[in-house]
C-alpha positions in Angstrom: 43.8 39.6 186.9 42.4 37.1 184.5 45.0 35.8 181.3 43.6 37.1 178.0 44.0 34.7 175.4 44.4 34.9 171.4 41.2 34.0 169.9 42.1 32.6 166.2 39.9 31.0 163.8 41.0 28.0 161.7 38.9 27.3 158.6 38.8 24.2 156.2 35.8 23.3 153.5 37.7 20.8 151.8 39.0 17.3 152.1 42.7 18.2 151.0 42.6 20.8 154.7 41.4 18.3 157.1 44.8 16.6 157.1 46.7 19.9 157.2 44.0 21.3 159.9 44.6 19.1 162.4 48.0 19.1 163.5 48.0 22.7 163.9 44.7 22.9 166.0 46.2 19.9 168.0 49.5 21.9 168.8 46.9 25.2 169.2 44.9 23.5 171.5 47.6 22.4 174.0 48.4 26.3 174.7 46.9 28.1 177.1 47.8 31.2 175.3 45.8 30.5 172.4 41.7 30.2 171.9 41.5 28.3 168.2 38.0 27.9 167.0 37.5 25.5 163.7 35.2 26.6 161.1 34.3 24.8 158.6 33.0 25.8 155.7 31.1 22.8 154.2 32.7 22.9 150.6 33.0 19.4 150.9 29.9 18.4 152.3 28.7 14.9 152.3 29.8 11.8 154.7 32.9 10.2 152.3 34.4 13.6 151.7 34.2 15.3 155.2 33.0 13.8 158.0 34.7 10.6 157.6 38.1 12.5 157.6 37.1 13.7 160.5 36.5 10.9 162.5 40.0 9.6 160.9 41.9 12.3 162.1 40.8 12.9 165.2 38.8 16.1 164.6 37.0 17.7 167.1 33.2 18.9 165.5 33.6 22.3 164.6 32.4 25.1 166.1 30.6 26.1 163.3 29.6 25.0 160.1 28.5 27.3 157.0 26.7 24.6 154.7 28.5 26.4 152.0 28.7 23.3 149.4 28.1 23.3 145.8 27.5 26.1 143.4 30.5 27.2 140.4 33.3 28.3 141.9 32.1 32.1 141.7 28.6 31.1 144.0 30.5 29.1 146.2 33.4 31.7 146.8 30.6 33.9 147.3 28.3 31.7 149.6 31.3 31.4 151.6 32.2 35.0 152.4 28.5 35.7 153.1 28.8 32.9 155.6 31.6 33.4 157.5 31.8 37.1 158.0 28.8 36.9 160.9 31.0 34.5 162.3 34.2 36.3 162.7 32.0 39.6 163.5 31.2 37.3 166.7 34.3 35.8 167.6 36.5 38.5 166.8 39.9 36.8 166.4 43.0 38.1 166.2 44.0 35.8 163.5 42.4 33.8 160.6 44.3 30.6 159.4 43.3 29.5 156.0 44.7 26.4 154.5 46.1 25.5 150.7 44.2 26.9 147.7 40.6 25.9 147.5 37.6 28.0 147.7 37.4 28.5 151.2 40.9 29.4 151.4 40.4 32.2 149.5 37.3 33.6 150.5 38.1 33.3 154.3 41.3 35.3 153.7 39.3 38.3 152.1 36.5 38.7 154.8 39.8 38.4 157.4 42.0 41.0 155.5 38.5 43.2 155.2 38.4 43.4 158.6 42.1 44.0 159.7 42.2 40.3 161.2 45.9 39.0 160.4 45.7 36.1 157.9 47.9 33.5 158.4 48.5 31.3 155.2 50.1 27.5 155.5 51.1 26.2 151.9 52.3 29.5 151.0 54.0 30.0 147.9 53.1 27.2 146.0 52.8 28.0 142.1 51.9 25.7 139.2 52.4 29.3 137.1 48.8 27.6 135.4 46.3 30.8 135.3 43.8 28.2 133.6 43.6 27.0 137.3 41.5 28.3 139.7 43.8 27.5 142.5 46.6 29.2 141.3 44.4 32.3 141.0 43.1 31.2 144.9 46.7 31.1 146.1 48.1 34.2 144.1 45.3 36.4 145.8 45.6 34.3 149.4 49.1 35.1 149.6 48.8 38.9 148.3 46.8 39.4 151.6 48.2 37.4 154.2 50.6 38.8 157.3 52.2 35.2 158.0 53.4 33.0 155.1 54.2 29.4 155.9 56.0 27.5 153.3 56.4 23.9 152.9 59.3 23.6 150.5 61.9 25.9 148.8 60.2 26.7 145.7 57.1 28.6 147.8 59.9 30.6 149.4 61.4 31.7 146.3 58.4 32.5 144.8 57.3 34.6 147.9 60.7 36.6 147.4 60.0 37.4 144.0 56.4 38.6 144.5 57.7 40.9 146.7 56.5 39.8 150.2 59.1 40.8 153.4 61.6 38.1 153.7 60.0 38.6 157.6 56.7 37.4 157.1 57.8 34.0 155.1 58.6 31.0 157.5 60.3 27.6 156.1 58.3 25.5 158.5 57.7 22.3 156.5 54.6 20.3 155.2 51.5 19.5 157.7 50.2 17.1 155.5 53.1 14.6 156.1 52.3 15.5 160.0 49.2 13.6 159.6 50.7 11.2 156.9 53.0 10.4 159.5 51.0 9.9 162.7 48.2 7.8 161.2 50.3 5.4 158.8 51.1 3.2 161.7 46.8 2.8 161.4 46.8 2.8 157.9 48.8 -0.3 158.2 46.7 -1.9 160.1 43.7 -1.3 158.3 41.5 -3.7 156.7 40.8 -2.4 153.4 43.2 -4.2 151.0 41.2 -7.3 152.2 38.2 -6.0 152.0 38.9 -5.3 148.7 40.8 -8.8 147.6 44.2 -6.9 146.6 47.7 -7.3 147.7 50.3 -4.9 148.5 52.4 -3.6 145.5 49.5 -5.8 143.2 47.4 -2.8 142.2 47.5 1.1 141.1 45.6 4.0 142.7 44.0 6.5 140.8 42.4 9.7 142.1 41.1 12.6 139.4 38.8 15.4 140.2 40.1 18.9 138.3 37.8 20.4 135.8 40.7 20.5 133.1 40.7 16.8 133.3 37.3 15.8 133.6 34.7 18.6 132.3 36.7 18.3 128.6 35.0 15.4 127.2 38.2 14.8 125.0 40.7 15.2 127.6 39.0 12.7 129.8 38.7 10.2 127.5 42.2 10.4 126.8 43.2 9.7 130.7 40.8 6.9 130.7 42.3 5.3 127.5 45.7 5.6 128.9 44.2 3.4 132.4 42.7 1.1 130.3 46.3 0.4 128.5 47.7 0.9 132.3 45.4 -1.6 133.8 46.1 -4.6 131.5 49.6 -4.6 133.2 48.2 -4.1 136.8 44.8 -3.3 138.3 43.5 0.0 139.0 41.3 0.7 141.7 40.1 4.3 141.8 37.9 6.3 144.2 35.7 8.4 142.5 35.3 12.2 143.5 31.2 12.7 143.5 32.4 15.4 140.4 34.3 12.8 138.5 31.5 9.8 138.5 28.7 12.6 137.3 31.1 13.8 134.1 32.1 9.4 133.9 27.9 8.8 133.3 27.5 12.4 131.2 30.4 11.3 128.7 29.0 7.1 129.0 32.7 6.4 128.8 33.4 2.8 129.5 35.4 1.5 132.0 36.8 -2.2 131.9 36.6 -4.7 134.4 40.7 -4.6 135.7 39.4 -1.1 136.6 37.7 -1.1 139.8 35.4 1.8 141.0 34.7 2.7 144.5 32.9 5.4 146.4 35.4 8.0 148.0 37.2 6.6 150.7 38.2 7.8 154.8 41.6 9.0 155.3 43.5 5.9 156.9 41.6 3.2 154.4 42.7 5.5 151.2 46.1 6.4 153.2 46.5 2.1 153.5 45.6 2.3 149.7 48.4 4.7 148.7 51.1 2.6 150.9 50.2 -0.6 149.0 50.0 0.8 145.5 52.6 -0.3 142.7 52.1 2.9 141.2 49.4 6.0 142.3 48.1 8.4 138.9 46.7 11.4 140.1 46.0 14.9 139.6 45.9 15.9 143.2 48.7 18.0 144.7 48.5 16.5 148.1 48.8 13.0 146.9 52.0 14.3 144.8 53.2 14.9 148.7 52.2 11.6 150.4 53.6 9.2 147.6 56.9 11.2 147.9 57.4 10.3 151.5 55.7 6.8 150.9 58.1 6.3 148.2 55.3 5.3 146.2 55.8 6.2 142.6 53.3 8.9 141.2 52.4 9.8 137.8 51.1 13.7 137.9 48.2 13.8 135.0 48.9 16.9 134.6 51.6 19.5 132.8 52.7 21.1 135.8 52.8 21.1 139.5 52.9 23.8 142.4 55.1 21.2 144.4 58.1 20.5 142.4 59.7 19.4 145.2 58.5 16.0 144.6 59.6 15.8 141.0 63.1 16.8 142.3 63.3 15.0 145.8 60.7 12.6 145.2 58.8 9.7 143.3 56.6 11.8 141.1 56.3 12.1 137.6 54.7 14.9 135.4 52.6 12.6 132.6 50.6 15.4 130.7 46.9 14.4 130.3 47.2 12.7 126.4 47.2 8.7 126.3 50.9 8.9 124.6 52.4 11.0 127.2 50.8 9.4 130.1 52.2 6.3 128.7 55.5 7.2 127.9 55.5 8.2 132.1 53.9 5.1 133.1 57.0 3.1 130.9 59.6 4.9 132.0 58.2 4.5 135.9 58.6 0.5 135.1 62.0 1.2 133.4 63.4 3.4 135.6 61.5 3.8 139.2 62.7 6.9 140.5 64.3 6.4 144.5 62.4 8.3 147.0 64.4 11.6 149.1 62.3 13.3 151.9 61.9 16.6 151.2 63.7 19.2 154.1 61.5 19.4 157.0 58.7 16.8 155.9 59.6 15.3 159.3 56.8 15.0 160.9 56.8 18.3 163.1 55.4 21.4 161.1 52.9 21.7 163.6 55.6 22.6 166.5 57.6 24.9 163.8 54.1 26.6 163.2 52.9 27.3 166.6 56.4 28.6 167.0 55.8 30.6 164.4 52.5 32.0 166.1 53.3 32.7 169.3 56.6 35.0 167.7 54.3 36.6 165.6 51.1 37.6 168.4 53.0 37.0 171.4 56.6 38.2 170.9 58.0 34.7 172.2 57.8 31.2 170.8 58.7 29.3 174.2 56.4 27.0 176.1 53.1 29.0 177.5 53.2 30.2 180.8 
């Protein structure tokens, strides 16, 4: 009689669920119990912001992609379940793993829970408490329908337990972010780019921005910028503009000054080789928050809150509001006082094993080696 095996579908759009994507579908793949199928969604959906991580990582093509890029948030949520329901009508999984809190998190998760397909969550939990943004609202609502709840660090877990989810379907399995962090730094080291760009290690600041909060308000951006430009006579920024942040940079004609360097987005090991060499990353990315932790980079947060306080409490980050004075008072307090780096429990590399554990428990009644 022939095996039957799990059929589950793995979805990513954006670039922050590549890296978390594929140490999960690796350990997936190597099971004999378990059919995984990536989707993805094409939220992110031009060469720098998609396919280049996949070639980085190691990322098989995907079985399908839904060219679902673009639009506000409402048409792209919207594109997105449109999109991918034909595509678990055909497959028919058992399961549907989503991945952090963007767009096509959230809209995979529905169509899934719609059709009685278990949805499996990783990055549960996580909570900035920030209603003004729309991934708090993504992750509230992803998390409020999913049967399996994996959590990266303690606060996710708490805040699962006080929601009101089963203490059963919440699983401390770590962060598969630094899985990938962690494979591919040995590359990232050996990559090319800090030549190629005439910097030296610990000689220069990253800087990453993309959310609407912090580059849609004209105001608000200008304030960030004037804060780098104050930065940047100290040390030398070189930043990687998101395709959003350049259009708002030319609406606003804001200037930038020369010890300010603009590139085009960057592939995961070159902008992973970035982050290792920095003196000092500013960003308002939760991911990066993550990586400079373990890199024991130090990270100023432009932002008022974060869904990962882990790294504020274990780690090397910094919450600088988004107003010159307070991003400054950070940045002086960073050269005063660098905070010393702690690893965060279970960012050891090996999520992806506590996960599949996790999985074959939860639709196979065992999480020992496949037969």
């Amino acid at each position: 009689m022939k095996k039957m095996t799990i059929p589950l579908v793995i979805v990513a759009g954006a670039r922050p669920n590549f890296m978390k994507v594929a140490p999960l579908l690796n350990a997936l793949s190597t099971d004999q119990d378990f059919a995984p199928c990536l989707v993805h969604t094409g939220q992110h959906f031009d060469d720098n912001m998609s396919g280049q991580f996949f070639r980085d990582l190691g990322l098989p093509d995907p079985e399908y992609h839904l060219g679902a890029g673009g639009g506000t948030h409402a048409q792209q949520t919207a594109e997105i379940i449109k999109r991918i329901e034909p595509v678990l009508l055909e497959r028919r999984p058992r399961g549907v793993i989503v991945v952090g809190d963007v767009n096509s998190t959230v809209a995979a998760a529905l169509v899934a829970s719609k059709m009685g397909i278990a949805v499996i969550h990783a990055e549960a939990g996580l909570r900035s408490f920030d209603w003004s943004m729309p991934e708090e609202i993504n992750r509230i609502v992803t998390d409020s329908i999913s049967q399996v709840l994996l959590v990266t660090e303690e606060s996710g877990r708490v805040n699962l337990l006080r929601e009101g989810h089963p203490p059963e379907s919440i699983h401390m399995v770590g962060n598969l972010m630094i899985d990938s962090l962690r494979r591919h730094l040995p590359k990232a080291r050996q990559s090319g780019i800090l030549t190629e760009l005439n910097v030296t290690a610990g000689g220069f600041g990253l800087v990453t921005l993309h959310r609407p909060a912090n580059v849609d308000d004209e105001h608000q951006f200008a304030e960030i910028v004037e804060a780098l430009r104050v930065i940047a006579e100290r040390v030398p920024l070189l930043w990687p503009v998101h395709p959003r942040t350049r259009s708002r940079l030319a609406d606003a004609s804001i200037a930038i000054p020369d010890r300010i360097r603009l590139l085009e987005p960057l592939g995961y090991v070159d902008f992973l080789a970035l982050q290792a060499g920095s003196f000092v990353v500013l960003t308002d990315s939760g991911g990066i928050q993550e990586e400079t932790t373990v890199l024991g980079v130090p990270c100023l947060t432009l932002r008022d809150n974060t869904e990962r306080p882990v790294t504020v409490e274990h780690g090397t980050n910094r919450l600088a509001g988004t107003r010159k004075s307070t991003i400054l008072e950070a940045w002086n307090e960073t050269l005063r006082a660098p905070k010393k780096s702690g690893t965060p429990p279970l960012w050891d590399g090996e999520a992806r094993i506590r996960c599949h554990a996790v999985l074959r428990e939860y639709f196979l009644g065992r999480t020992g080696a496949a037969s």
